[in-house]
N, C-alpha and C positions, 0 to 999 in steps of 0.2 A: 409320120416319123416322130411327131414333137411327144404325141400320145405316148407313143411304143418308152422313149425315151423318161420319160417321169413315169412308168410304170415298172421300170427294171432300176430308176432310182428309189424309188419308192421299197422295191423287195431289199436290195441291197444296203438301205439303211434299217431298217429290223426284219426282212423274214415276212411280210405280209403285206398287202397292199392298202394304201391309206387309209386313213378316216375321212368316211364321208357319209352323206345320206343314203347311200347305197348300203351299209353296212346293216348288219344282223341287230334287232331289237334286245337291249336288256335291261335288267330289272331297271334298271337306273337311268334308261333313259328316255323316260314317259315324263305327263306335267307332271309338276310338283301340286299336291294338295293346297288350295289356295287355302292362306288364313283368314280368321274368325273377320268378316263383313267382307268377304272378297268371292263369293262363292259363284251363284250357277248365273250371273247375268251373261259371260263370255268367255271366251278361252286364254288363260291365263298365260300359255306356253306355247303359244302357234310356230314357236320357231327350236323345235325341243331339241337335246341335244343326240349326237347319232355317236358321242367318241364310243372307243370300246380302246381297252387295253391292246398293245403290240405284245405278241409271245415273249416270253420269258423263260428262263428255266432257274432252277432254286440256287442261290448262290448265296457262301458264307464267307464273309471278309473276316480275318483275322489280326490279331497283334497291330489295332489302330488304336485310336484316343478318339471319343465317341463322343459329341455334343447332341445330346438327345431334342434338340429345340426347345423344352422345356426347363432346363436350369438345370439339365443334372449332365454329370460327367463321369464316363469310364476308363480308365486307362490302361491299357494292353486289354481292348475289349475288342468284344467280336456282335456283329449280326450276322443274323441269318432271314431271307427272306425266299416266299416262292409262293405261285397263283396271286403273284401281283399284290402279297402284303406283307408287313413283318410278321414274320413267327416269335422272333427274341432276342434279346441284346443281353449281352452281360458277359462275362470272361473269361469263362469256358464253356463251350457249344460245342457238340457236333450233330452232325448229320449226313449220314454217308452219303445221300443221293444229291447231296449239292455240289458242286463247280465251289472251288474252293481258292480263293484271292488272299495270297500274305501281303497283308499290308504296314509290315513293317517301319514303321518312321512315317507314316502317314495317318490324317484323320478322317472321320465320316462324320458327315451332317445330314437331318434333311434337307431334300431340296428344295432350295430358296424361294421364297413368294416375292414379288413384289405388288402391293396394291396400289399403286399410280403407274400407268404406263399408258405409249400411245402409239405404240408397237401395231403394224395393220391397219392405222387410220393417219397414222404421220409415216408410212414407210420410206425403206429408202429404195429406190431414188427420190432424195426430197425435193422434188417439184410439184407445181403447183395443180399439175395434174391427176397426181397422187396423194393430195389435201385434202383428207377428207375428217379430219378432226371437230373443226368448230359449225355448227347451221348456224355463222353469225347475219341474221337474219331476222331478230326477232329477239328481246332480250331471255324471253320466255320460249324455250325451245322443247319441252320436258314431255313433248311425243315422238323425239328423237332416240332411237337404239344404235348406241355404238357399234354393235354388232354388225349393225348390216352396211357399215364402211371397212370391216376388216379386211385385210386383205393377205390370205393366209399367205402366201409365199413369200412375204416381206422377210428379205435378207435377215434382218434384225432378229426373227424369231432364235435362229442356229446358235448366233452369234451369241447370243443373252443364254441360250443353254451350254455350251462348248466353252464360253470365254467366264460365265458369270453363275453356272450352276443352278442355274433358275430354270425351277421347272411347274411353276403353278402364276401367273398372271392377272392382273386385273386393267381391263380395256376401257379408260374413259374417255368422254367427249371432251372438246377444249374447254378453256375456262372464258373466252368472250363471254358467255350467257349468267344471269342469274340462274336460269336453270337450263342444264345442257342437256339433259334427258340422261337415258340408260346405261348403266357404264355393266360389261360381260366380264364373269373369268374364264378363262381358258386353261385347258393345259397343255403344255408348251412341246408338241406332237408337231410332225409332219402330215397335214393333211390338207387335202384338195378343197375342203370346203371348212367356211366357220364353224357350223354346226359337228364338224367333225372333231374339232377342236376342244368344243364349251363344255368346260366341267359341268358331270351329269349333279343335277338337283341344286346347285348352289342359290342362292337367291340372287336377284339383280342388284346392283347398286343404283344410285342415283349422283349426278355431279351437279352439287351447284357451287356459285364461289362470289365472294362477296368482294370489294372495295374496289382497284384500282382498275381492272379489265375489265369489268363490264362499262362503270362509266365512261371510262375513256372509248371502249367501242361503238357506243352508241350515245353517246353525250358530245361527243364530238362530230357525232352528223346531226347536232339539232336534235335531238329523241332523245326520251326519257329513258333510262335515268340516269342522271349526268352529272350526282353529288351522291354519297354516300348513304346520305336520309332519303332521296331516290330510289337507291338500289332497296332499303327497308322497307318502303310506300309500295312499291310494284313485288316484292315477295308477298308484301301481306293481303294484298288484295288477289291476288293471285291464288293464294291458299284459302282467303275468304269464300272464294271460289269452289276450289274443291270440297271443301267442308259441304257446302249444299250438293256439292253433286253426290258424295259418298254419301248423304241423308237419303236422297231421292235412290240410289241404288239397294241401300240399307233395307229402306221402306219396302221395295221390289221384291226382293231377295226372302222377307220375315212374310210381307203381306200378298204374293201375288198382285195381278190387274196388268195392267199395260207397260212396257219394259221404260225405264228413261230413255231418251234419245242420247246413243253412244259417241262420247268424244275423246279421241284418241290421247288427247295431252294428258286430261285429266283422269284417265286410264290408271295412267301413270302415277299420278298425284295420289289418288287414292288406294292405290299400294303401301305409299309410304305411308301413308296415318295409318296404316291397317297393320303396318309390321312385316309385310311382307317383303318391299323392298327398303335396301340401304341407304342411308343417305352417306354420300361421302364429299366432303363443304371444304372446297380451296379457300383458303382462309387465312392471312398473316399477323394480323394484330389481333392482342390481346385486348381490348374493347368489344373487336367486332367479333369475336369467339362467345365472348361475353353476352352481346345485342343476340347474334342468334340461336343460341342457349336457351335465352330467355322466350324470344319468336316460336323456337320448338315446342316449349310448355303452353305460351297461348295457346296456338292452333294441335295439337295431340299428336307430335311426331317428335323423333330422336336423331341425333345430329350420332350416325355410328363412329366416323371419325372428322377431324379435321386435317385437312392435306394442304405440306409445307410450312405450317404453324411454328415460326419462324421468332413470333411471342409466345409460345404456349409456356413457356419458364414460369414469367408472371404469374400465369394463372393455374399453375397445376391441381391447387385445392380446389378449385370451382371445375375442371374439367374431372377431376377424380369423383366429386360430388354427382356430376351430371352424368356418369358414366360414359364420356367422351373422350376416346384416343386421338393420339395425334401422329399424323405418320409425317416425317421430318427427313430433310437431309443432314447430315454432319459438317457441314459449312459452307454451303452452298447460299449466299446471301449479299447484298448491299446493291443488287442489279436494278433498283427503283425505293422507294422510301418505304414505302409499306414493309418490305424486307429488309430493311437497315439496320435496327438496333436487335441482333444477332447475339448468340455467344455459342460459343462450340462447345459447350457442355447443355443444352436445351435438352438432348434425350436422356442424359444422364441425370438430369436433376428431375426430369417427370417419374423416373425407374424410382429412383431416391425417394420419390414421393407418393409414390405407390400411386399413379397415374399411367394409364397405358400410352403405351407410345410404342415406336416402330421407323425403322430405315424403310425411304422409296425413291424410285429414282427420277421419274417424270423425263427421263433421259435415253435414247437410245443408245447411247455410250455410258450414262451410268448404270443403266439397268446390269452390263458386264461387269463392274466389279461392287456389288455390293458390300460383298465381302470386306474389302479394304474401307466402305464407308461405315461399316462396323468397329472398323478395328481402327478407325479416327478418335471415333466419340469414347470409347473405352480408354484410351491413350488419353483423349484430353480429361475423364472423370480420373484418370490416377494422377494425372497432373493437379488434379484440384482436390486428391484427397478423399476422392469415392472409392469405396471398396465392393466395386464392379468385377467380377470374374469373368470370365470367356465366356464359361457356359453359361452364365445367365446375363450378356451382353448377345448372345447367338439367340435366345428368344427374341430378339427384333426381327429376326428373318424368317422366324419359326411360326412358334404357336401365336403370339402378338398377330401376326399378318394374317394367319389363316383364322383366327377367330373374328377381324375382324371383317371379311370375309367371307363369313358365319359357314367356313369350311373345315373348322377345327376337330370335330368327329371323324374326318376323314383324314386331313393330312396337316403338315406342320411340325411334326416330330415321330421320332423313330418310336414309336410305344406299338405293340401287338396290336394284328387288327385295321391297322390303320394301312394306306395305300402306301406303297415300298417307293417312294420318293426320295432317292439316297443319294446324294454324293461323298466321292473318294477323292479326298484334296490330294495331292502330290506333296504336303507339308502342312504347316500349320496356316489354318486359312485367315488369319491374323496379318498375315505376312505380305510385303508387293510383291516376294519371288513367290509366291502359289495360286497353281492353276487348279480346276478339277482334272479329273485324271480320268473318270469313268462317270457317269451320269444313269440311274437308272429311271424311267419313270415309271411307277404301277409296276415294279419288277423285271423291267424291261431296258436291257442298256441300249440308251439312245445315244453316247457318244461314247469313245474311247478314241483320247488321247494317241495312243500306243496303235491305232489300228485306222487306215486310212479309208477305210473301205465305212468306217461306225461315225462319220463325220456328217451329217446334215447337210445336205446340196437342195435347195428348193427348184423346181422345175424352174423359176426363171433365171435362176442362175445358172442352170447348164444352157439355156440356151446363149448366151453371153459367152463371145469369145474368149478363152484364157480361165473362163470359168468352169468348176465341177469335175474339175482333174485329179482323179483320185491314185492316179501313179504311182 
């Protein structure tokens, strides 16, 4: 019965039965070509993705005010999208054979990235049995995949799409470790399995985080590292590490003979200097932004963002220099010292400084309104006399996230081409009175406000009394 039941949930939220392994193969969801020193020793992608688009059919919103993620704005604009991409934005469109939305008094955005989440490894029910975020167990965990603690039915997925318009994700390990291992993106789909989930081709990320969590986690049982120039000691020697192992792999790869002997951590490790995977570095002080900046040039790897960077104000020139973003909350701070000396303009002065930067939530309750932590930081930069507009304070949710991400060919803003990730705010998404209204993913509306039947129920919450009542 439970089966029959998440399978007529599953049609009755889009029309087709979930993602999952079981689904039909397409172009985009084989390995990804491993980069330059990553090649034929093993398989890069053993865990590939299986999403595929939900049916859609061609639909053109009219008479909105249109934040294209990219900085630009239309007003009494219209898009048009169908076969799961945009066709065109601009202010008069038509197209007979589309489903036609007045959206008068309403705006469209793409839909929302967020790059720090923990959504499926923190779900809720938050107990200890559904903990599956940190392997604090090692301060060096970096043969760990977020992935394979997700756990698609987590409440939280719906909610962050329905309440927060978020429809592209990124899954990391806790920050107890120097290095936490693999962090996945997702997109933000009803499906049975992770893999049904994992945005096709994206590169992996990497979570490490430097000062007060890790010492405290393991500094506090006796084990290293358990001061700050600890947590530096055991990164470097760590990577001292990898560096011989990606030689010996190197060597394999150019020269044939006999293969290295395979070690799953340093798998990992060697991604990163290779460019293949992300590093994305919990991080709060403007010092230690600075120490592992510097750490990344020694050893030949790049810091793609810093997460929480709570000092990154300080140092916007040295992180613009380094080509290093910083993805921030809008006043989320003073919870331990590391995060104390704050100011609720930090995004607004890295934009100013022509430094990337970017809204995240590390929150299952923030992840739903990013929106509104958008429209903090813009509020507090006019307060201080930045002349930050909407549409180019909306690239923090836009193209900022999906670039860094290294998903920005694909999605992040409404440009031709690109995956039909839309939402329809109900008002100005500026605003605490605005919801989304309609949610498309890949052209595909996954939610409608207006329609109780287009609302997201995950199998375990129908099984739950009082839950999945679409009445």
């Amino acid at each position: 019965m439970r089966s029959a039941i998440t399978i007529l949930a599953a049609v009755g939220l889009a029309g087709c039965a979930a993602n999952d392994a079981g689904g039909p193969k397409t172009a985009s969801s084989g390995a990804k070509a491993p980069a330059p020193g990553m090649g034929k020793g093993f398989d890069h992608n053993p865990y590939p993705s299986t999403y595929r688009a939900y049916p859609g059919q061609p639909t053109l919103i009219t008479n909105v005010t249109i934040l294209d993620g990219e900085g630009g704005r239309i007003d009494n604009g219209a898009v048009l999208f169908r076969d799961g991409k945009i066709v065109e934005i601009g202010q008069q469109i038509a197209a007979a054979d589309a489903q036609v939305i007045d959206g008068q008094g309403k705006w469209v955005t793409p839909g929302i990235i967020d790059v720090h989440s923990h959504l499926g490894d923190y779900p809720s029910p938050g107990v200890q049995a559904n903990s599956d975020g940190n392997e604090a167990t090692s301060p060096i965990t970096a043969e760990v995949w977020a992935e394979h603690s997700v756990w698609p039915q987590d409440p939280g997925f719906s909610r962050a799409l329905a309440n927060g318009g978020v429809t592209t994700l990124q899954i990391l390990p806790g920050s107890a470790n120097l290095m936490g291992g693999r962090a996945v993106t997702l997109k933000n789909v009803y499906a049975r399995t992770m893999q049904g989930m994992k945005f096709p081709d994206a590169p992996y990320g990497f979570k490490m985080a430097c000062g007060e969590n890790p010492k405290r986690v393991y500094g506090g049982k006796g084990r290293a590292p358990s001061t700050r120039m600890g947590n530096v000691a055991v990164n470097r020697a760590t990577w001292a590490k990898a560096a011989e192992y990606r030689r010996k792999w190197d060597k394999y790869e150019t020269d044939g003979g006999e293969a290295p002997v395979r070690d799953i951590q340093l798998d990992t490790l060697r991604g990163v200097m290779s460019g293949e995977i992300l590093v994305h570095n919990h991080c709060y002080r403007a010092d230690e932004m600075a120490i592992v900046m510097d750490m990344a040039k020694e050893f030949g790897y790049k810091v793609t963002a810093f997460h929480h960077a709570v000092e990154s104000y300080k140092i916007a020139d040295l992180l613009k220099a380094n080509d290093a973003c910083s993805a921030v909350w809008a006043d989320w701070y003073g919870f331990k010292m590391e995060s104390y000396d704050a100011v609720t303009e930090n995004l607004a002065i890295l934009e100013n400084e022509g430094a990337c930067a970017m809204i995240h939530s590390d929150d299952a309750n923030g992840i739903q309104r990013l929106n509104q932590e958008v429209a903090k930081v813009w509020h507090a930069a006019r307060r201080a006399g930045m002349g930050i507009s909407k549409e180019r304070a909306w690239r923090w949710l836009g193209i900022g996230p999906a670039a860094a991400l290294g998903v920005a060919d694909k999605t992040g803003s409404l440009k031709p081409g690109k995956m039909a990730d839309v939402v329809l705010w109900n008002g100005d998404p500026f605003s605490v009175y605005t919801r989304p209204e309609r949610v498309w993913i890949d052209g595909a509306l996954m939610y409608d406000a207006n329609n109780p039947k287009m609302r997201p129920v995950s199998d375990f919450e129908l099984g739950q009394p009082g839950e999945g009542d679409t009445k």
